[in-house]
C-alpha positions, -999 to +999 in steps of 0.1 A: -064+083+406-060+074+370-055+034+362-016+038+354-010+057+387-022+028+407-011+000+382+028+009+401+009+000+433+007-036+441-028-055+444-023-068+483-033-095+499-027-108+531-007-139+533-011-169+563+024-174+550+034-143+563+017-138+589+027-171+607+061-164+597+068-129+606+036-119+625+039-109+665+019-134+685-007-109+691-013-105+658-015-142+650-043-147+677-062-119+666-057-125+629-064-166+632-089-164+659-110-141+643-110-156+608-116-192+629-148-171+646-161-157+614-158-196+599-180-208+627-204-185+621-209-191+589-207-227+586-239-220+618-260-190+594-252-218+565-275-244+583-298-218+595-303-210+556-317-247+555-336-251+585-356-222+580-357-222+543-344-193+530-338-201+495-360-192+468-381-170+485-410-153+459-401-111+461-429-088+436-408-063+415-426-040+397-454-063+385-428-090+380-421-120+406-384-125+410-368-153+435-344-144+458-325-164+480-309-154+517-278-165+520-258-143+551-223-166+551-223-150+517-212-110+526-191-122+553-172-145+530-175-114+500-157-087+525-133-114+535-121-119+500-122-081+491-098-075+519-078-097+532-076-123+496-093-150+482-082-177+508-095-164+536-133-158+518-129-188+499-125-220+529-152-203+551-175-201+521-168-238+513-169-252+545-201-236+550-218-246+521-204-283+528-217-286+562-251-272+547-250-296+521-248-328+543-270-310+569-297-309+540-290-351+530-266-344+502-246-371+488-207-367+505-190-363+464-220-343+454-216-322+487-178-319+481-184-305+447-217-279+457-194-265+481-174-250+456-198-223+438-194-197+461-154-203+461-161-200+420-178-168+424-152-154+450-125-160+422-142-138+399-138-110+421-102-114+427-094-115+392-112-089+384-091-068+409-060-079+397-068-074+359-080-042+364-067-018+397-096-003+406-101+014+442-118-004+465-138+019+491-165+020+460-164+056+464-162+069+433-187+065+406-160+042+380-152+019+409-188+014+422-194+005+387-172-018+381-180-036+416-214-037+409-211-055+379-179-080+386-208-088+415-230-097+389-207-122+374-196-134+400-232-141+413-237-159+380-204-182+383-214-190+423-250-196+414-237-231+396-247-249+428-281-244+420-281-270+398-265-296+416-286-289+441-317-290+418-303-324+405-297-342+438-330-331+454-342-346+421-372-315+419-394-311+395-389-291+361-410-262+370-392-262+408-359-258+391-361-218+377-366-208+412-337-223+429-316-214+399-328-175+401-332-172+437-291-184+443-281-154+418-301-125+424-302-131+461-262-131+459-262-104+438-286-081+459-271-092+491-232-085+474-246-048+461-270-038+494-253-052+521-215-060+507-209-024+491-218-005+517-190-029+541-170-021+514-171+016+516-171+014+551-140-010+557-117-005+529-101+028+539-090+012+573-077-022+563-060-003+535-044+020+557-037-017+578-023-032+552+003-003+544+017-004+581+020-042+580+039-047+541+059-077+557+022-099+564+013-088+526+015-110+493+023-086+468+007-090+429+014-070+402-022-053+388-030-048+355-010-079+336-018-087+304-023-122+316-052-111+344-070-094+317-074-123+295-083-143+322-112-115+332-125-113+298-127-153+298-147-154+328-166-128+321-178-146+287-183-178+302-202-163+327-228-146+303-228-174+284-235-196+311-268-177+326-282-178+289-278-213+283-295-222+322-314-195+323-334-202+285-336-242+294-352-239+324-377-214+313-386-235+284-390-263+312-411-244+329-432-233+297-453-260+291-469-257+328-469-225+336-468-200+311-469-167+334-438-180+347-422-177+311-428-143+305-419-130+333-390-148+333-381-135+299-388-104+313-356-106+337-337-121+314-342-090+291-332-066+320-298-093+331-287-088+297-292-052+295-270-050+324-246-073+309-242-046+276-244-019+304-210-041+314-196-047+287-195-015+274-182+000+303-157-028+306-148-021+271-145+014+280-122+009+310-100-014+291-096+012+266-087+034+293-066+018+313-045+010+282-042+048+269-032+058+305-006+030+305+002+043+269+010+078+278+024+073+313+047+051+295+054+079+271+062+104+298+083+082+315+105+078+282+105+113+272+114+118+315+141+091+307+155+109+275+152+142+294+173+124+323+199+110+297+206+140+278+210+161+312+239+131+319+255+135+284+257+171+286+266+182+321+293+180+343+289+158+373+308+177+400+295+213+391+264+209+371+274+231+345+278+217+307+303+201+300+332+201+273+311+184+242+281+204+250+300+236+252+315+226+219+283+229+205+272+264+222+305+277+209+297+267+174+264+277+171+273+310+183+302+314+160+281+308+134+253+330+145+278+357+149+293+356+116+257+354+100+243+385+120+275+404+122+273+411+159+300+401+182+297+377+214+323+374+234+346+341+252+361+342+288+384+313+294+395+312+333+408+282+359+421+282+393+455+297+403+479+270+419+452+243+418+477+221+423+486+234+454+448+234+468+453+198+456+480+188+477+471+209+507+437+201+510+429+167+491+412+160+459+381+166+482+392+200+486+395+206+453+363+196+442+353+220+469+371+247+449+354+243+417+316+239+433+326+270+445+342+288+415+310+271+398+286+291+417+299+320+413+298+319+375+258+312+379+257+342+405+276+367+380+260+352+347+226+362+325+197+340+319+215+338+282+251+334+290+264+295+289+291+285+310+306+250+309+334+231+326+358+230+301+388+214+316+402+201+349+399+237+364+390+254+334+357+269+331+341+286+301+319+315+293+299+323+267+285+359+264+261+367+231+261+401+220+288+414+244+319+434+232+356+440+253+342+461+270+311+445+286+331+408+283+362+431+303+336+441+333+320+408+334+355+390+337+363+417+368+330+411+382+333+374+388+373+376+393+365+400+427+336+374+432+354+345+434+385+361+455+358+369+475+344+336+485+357+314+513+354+277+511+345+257+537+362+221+537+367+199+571+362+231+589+389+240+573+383+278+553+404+284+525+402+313+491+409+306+455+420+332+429+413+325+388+434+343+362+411+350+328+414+352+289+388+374+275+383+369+232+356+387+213+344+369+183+359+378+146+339+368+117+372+362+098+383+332+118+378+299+100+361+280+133+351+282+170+384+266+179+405+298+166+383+319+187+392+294+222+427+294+208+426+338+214+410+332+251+434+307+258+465+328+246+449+352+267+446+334+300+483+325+295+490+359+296+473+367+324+490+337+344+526+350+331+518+384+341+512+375+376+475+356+383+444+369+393+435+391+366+416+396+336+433+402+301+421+404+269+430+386+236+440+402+208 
């Protein structure tokens, strides 16, 4: 689905609002009572993290040691936010990392601020989702992409605890890069490996969830110009922010332990490849997104004008044209006829005693009576004939290259038709007759009108000399 076709969807989210206010109660207890179950078990995998020291852990890649730290609150609070909204990730993620933090002999204010990287990183994601609507079952190649690499930033923004954590255990210099690179790359990995997969797993059911349940969901708007400022502002800050940390504490670390350096330089030559990868791609989207908007935009106008000229030109009740736009078929084939110096031909008809039909049957009635009379002018007419409501009940028809003759049969034709033709009103069935003026076109008339003037001369004949019949002009 391109970006404009989903940018009319909302970007849902599940409000507590909403669901306390117009929830059932089994939906509150399972809704609440799972999210309070997922929170315990967090805040419990938080401590284990701690206890069994999980952070910073030395992985070989390639030739090149990396740290990586094992966080599992993380995906749980990751898959919260990507489907439910930022709330419910965000508070299990912080109380988590709080309870950690005191757990491990953290200051109380320096605790109260750790706890908010991961919150800081979950943000990141929802923006990301509202700037840009991208699906999220991460099963297509564009939105795996763009996961992947919102993970990456977002990894970056939530890894900010590192260093408050580095500063309060008061570590060394050269104890700092781990900490710093295990938090981000072990969020990343475990966002990417164990996160996506959820993803593309989960997303199709709770989305199909969320659609049956509209009344639980916050509705936002994707796509604002807004969202995408803010993206492109986090995203900056982001890379900005893992060059700064990443540079100083390598350079920390230089002075003891070379090795270290370069192989940190090493990663940070492969981050920032990724982050071009991104930007590019972002780039790329953005571009996207905003020619899709362009042209569905464009569409919609030209659908609009479409729309609007159909309204100025047609008659409501019958759907023919009406009296302005058969003004202008009449006068382009006067014209065209006098320039070619073949002969088209004018049949003027209404409804015998309409009045009557009127007064017996209701105004409803008669509108019955010319639906009716209208469809049998499409049944009887060509492909290049035009036939407008011209009047109250008086219908025109235009017929190019046709001469007495062929006008004379077609005027028969849809006289029987009509006379024909029951109408159906209030169960009540009821038949119309027409009287009709034929003209055929004379290059030596000054305008269109003189040529209406004939058919209508005619069609007052044909009513003087007794209704339902065809006569032709003179």
């Amino acid at each position: 689905m391109s970006p404009f076709a989903e940018a009319v969807q909302s970007y849902r989210e599940l409000s507590p609002l909403n669901v306390w206010r117009h929830g059932s109660a089994a939906e509150q207890r399972a809704i609440f009572g799972c999210w309070l179950l997922l929170l315990l078990l967090c805040v419990a995998l938080g401590v284990a993290t701690v206890k069994w020291n999980w952070s910073g852990m030395p992985v070989n890649m390639g030739g090149v040691t990396a740290y990586v730290t094992v966080y599992p609150p993380l995906p749980i609070c990751l898959l919260l936010t990507l489907t439910l909204g930022w709330w419910w990730g965000a508070i299990p993620a912080y109380c988590s990392t709080l309870v950690l933090a005191l757990y491990a002999g953290m200051p109380l204010h320096w605790a109260l601020l750790f706890a908010c990287a991961n919150p800081l990183g979950f943000s990141i994601l929802a923006i990301g989702y509202r700037a840009m609507v991208m699906r999220r079952d991460l099963r297509q190649l564009t939105s795996l992409l763009f996961y992947i690499q919102l993970c990456f930033v977002a990894s970056i923004f939530g890894s900010s605890g590192a260093l408050i954590w580095s500063y309060t255990s008061h570590m060394a210099a050269g104890a700092q890069l781990p900490v710093w690179q295990g938090w981000w790359l072990g969020s990343f990995l475990q966002s990417v490996l164990i996160g996506g997969p959820a993803m593309a797993i989960l997303w199709p059911r709770v989305d199909r969830w969320q659609l049956l349940r509209q009344k639980l969901m916050r509705k936002r708007r994707g796509g604002s110009r807004r969202s995408v400022l803010r993206m492109l502002a986090t995203v900056a800050a982001g890379v900005l922010m893992y060059g700064f940390v990443t540079i100083r504490l390598a350079e920390a670390d230089a002075a003891h332990a070379p090795e270290i350096f370069r192989q940190t330089v090493w990663i940070f030559y492969w981050v920032f490849a990724a982050i071009i990868i991104f930007i590019a791609f972002f780039g790329y989207q953005l571009f996207s997104h905003w020619q899709d908007s362009t042209d569905g935009l464009l569409s919609e106008m030209q659908r609009m004008n479409i729309d609007l000229e159909r309204l100025a030109t047609t008659d409501a009740l019958t759907g023919l044209l009406n009296r302005r736009a058969a003004d202008g078929h009449l006068d382009a084939e006067w014209h065209r006829a006098r320039r070619s110096g073949h002969v088209s031909s004018l049949v003027l008809l209404d409804i015998d005693h309409f009045k009557q039909v009127n007064d017996k049957y209701g105004h409803p009635g008669g509108d019955a009576a010319l639906r009716m009379l209208a469809s049998c002018i499409r049944s009887v007419m060509r492909e290049v004939d035009v036939a407008a409501r011209y009047g109250g009940e008086e219908f025109l028809v235009v017929l190019p290259e046709t001469g007495r003759e062929g006008a004379f049969v077609f005027a028969e034709r849809l006289r029987e038709r009509v006379a024909g033709c029951e109408i159906n009103h209030d169960n009540r069935l009821f038949r119309c007759q027409v009287s009709l003026g034929i003209a055929v076109s004379d290059k030596h008339e000054a305008s269109f009108e003189h040529w209406v003037r004939r058919a209508d001369e005619a069609m007052y004949r044909a009513k003087q000399g007794g209704r339902n019949q065809a006569v032709m002009g003179v």
